[in-house]
N, C-alpha and C positions, 0 to 999 in steps of 0.2 A: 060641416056635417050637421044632419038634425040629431039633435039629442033629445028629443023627446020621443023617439021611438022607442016604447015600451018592452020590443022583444028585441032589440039590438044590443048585446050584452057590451058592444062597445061604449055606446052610447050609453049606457048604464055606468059602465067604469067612468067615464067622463063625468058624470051627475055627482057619483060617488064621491069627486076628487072636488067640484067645486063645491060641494055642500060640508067637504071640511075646512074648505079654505073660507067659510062664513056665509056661502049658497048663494044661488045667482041675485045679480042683481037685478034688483027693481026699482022702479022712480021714486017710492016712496023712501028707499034708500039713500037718497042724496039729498046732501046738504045745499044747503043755497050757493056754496060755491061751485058747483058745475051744474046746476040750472041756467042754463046763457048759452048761446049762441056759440061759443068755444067750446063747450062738451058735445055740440052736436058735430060738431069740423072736426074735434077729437075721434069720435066715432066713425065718421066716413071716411077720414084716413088707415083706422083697423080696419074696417073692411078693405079697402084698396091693399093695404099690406098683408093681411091673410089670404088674401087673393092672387096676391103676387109667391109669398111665400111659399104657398101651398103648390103651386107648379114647378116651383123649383123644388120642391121636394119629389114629387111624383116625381120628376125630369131625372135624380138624381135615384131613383129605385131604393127609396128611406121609407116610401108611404107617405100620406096623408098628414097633413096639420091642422088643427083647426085651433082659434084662440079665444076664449071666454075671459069678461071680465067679473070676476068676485067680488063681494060684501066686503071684505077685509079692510081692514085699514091703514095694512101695511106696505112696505117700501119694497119694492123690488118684484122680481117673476121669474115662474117657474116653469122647468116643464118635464111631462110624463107621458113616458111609453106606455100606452093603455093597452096597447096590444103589439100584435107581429108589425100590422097595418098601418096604427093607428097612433101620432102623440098629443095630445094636451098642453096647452101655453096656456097657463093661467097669469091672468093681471089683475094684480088689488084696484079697487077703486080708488082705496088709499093713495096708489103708486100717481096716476094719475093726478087726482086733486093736489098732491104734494108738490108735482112738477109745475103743476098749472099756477100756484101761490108764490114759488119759488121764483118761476123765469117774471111774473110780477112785479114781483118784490127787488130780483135784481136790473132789470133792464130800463128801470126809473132811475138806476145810477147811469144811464149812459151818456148823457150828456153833461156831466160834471166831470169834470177838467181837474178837480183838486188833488192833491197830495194830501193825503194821508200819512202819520206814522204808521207801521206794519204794528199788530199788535203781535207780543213775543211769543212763539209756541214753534217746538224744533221738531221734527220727526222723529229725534234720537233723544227727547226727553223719557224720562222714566214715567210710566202709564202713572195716572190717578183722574180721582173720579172726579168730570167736573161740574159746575150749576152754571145750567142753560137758564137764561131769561123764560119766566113761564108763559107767554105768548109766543115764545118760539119752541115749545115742548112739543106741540100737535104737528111740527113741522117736523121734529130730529129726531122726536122718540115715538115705540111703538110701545109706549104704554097706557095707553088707556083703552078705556072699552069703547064701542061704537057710538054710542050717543056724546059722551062727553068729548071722544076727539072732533065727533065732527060738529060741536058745535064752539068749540074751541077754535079749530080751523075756519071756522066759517068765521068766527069774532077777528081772527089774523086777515083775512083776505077783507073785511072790511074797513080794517084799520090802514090797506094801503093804497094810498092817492096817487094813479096815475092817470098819464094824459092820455085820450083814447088816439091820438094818433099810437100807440105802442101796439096797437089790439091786432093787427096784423102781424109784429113780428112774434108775441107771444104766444100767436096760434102757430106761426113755422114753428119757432123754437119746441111747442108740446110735439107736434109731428115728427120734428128730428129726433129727440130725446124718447117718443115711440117707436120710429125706426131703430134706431140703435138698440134698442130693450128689447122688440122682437127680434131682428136680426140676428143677434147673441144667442137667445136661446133654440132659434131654429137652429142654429147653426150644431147645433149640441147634438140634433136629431139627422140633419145632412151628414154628418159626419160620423153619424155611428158612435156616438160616446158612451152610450149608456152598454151596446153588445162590447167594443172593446174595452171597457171598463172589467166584463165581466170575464173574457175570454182573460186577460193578463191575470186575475186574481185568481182562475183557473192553472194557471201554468201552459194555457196553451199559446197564446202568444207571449214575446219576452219584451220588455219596456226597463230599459237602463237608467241611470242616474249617477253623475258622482263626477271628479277627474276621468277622464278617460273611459267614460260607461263603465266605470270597475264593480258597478252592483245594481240590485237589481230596485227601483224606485219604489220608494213609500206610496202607501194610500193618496197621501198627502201630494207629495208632488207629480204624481198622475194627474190629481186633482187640478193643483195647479195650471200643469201645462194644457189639460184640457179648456180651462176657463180663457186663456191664451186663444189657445186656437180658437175659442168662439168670437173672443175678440177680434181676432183679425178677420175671418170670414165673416162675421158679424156687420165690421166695417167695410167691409168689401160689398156686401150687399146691399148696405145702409147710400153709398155712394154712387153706386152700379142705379141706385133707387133714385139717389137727387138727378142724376144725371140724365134719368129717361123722363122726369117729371118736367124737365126744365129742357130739354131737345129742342122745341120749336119758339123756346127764350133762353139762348145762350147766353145771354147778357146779363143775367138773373142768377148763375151760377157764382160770380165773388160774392153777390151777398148769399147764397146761400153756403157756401162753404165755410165765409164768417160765421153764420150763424149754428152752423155743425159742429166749429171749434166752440162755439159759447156753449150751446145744451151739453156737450161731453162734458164741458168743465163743470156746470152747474149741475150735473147730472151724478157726476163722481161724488160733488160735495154732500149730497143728501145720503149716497152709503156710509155704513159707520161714522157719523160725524163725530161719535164719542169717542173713537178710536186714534185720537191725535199719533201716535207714536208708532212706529215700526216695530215695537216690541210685542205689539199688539200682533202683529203677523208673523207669528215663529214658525216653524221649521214642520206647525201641525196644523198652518191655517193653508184653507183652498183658495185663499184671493192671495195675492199681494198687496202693499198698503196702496190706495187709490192716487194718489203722487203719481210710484211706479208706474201703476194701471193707465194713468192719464199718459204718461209720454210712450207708453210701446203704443197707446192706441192712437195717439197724434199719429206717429210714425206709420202705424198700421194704414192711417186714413190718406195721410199724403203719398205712400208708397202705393195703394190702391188705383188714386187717382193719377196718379203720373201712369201706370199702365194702362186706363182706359181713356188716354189722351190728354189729361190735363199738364200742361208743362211742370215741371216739379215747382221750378222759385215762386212762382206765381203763386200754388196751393199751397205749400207752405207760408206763403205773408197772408195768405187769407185765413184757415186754419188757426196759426199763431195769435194774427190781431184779435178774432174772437174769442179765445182762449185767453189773451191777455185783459180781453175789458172785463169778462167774467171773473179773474182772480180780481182785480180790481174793484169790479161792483162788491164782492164779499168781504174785499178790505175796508170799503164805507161801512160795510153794516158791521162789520168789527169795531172801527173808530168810533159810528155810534151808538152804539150800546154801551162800549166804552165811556167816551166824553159825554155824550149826550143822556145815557141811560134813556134810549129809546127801546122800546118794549119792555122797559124795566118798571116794575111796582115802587113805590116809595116803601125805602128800607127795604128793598129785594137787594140779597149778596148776591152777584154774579162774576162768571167769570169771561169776560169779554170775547175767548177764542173759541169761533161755534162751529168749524169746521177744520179738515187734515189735510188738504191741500195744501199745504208750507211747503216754501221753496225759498232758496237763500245760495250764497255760492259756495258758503262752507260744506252744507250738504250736497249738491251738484255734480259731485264726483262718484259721491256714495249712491246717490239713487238712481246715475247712468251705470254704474258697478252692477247693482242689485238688480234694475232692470235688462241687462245683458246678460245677465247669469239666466233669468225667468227665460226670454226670450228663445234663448240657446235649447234649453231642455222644450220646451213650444216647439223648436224647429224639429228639434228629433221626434216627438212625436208624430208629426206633420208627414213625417218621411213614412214611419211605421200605419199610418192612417190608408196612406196613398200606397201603399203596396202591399197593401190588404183587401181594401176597399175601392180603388182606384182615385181618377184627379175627380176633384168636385166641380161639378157642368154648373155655371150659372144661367146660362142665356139661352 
């Protein structure tokens, strides 16, 4: 939509929203890491996905999408119902430049073979606070102000030497890790979350929880299960997306499935990275810990793609192996900041484990537990969506 139309009060609610999230962007807003040839690829894949999204929305009688991206320089995105009509998908510039330094940083490990020690950090440790290397601050924390992250960011992305044959897979990888991001939050709007949100805290529809639906669910785990459900529609769209991109190159689809399992994983690693512990995710938080989040959304993406023809064994070793080289690229940059104190000052204390993603087989059991229990109350929602709203039309 145009949002400079001065008497469109939608168009106004929209202004309104990205001028608190830090106001539109402008060129003179970036940093010299997305001045390149990859922020412009960045861009014409939002447009193709706003594009794309936005008729699945109309298609699905949700209204209108449109997606701006903000000054911010923070991680993640959002989105708002500006009107009956009308929602809002905001994206940080931050979110962007973050992804874009990240799939950099890790996809330089891909051609190393080595074993690594795992560096020690459990999902069932008791939370504390811990010190990130300060060159990777601008990458994990949202605390600084605009000038000083992104010039801090911009000193990170120049500190890393890759070979430019990678420059192609790190512009898929930002594109998938964009699909996925918008997808998610369309999917918030496709599905009516924000009126059934309001309708259950009314009393006028009922939404269960517990053994046996014996009562009636928290704020909290509406919440949850909603963030669920975007994930799987999310991923449904995200795929339904590689799939039509790649139609007249089927042969192009294992590596891009590989490379769908790597942006999820490296994608997860950037939420809460401070958040090592599942304690962190109690019984009042709207995610689950991102571990979790990672395997329902594997699940989500392979079960996806097995329905719209892909044979299951196949998407899952594709999937998988890119998900694997990705926890693996994070365990070098573990190892070295560890052994090597790379990105580390002389006399900087750090603590080596810069990311939540831990997995081991003692927890294994616990986090297919935790993630079935999520799932399950996902699916009950899923029912109450769909027989209110009816089934969601992608095509």
């Amino acid at each position: 939509m145009d949002i400079s139309d001065q008497h469109d009060p939608t168009a106004q609610a929209v202004r309104d929203l990205i001028d608190l999230d830090g106001g539109p962007l402008v060129p003179d807003a970036l940093g010299r890491t997305l001045r390149n040839a990859a922020f412009l690829q960045t861009l014409a894949n939002l447009h193709y996905l706003d594009e794309r999204l936005n008729k699945v929305s109309v298609r699905n009688g949700s209204g209108g999408v449109s997606v701006h991206i903000t000054r911010s320089p923070t991680m993640g995105a959002s989105v708002r119902q500006v009107s009956a009509e009308h929602a809002a998908v905001l994206v940080p510039v931050g979110t962007l430049a973050r992804l874009h330094v990240t799939h950099r940083l890790l996809v330089g490990y891909w051609n190393q073979e080595r074993q690594v020690p795992e560096m020690l950090g459990s999902l069932y440790d008791r939370p504390f606070e811990r010190r990130l290397p300060l060159a990777l601050v601008p990458l994990l924390r949202d605390l600084q102000g605009d000038g000083d992250w992104w010039e801090a960011l911009d000193a990170l992305d120049a500190s890393i030497e890759l070979n430019d044959s990678f420059a192609t897979a790190v512009s898929e990888l930002n594109h998938l890790s964009l699909s996925l991001l918008l997808s998610h939050e369309f999917a918030h709007v496709g599905r009516r979350h924000a009126d059934l949100r309001r309708r259950v805290r009314s009393g006028e529809l009922s939404f269960k929880a517990g053994d046996g639906q014996s009562r009636p669910a928290t704020d909290a785990e509406l919440a949850r299960a909603m963030e669920d459900d975007a994930d799987r529609i999310g991923a449904y769209i995200a795929v339904w997306t590689l799939l039509r991109q790649t139609e007249s190159h089927p042969d192009r689809r294992p590596t891009g499935f590989v490379r769908l399992g790597y942006a999820l994983t490296a994608l997860l690693a950037l939420f809460d990275p401070e958040k090592l512990s599942v304690m962190h995710f109690g019984a009042e938080s709207a995610y689950p810990h991102p571990t979790i989040r990672q395997a329902l959304l594997l699940d989500h993406i392979a079960a996806c793609a097995t329905g719209l023809g892909i044979p299951a064994g196949q998407v899952d070793s594709w999937l998988n192996h890119g998900a694997r080289k990705a926890l693996a690229a994070l365990d070098q940059l573990e190892y070295e900041v560890y052994a090597e104190r790379r990105f580390c000052k002389d006399g900087e204390q750090v603590d080596p484990v810069i990311h939540a993603l831990r997995t081991s087989r003692l927890n294994m059991l616990r986090v297919a537990r935790n993630a079935s229990d999520e799932e399950a109350i996902s699916l009950q929602l899923n029912e109450l969506i769909t027989a209110t709203y009816g089934d969601f039309i992608l095509t």
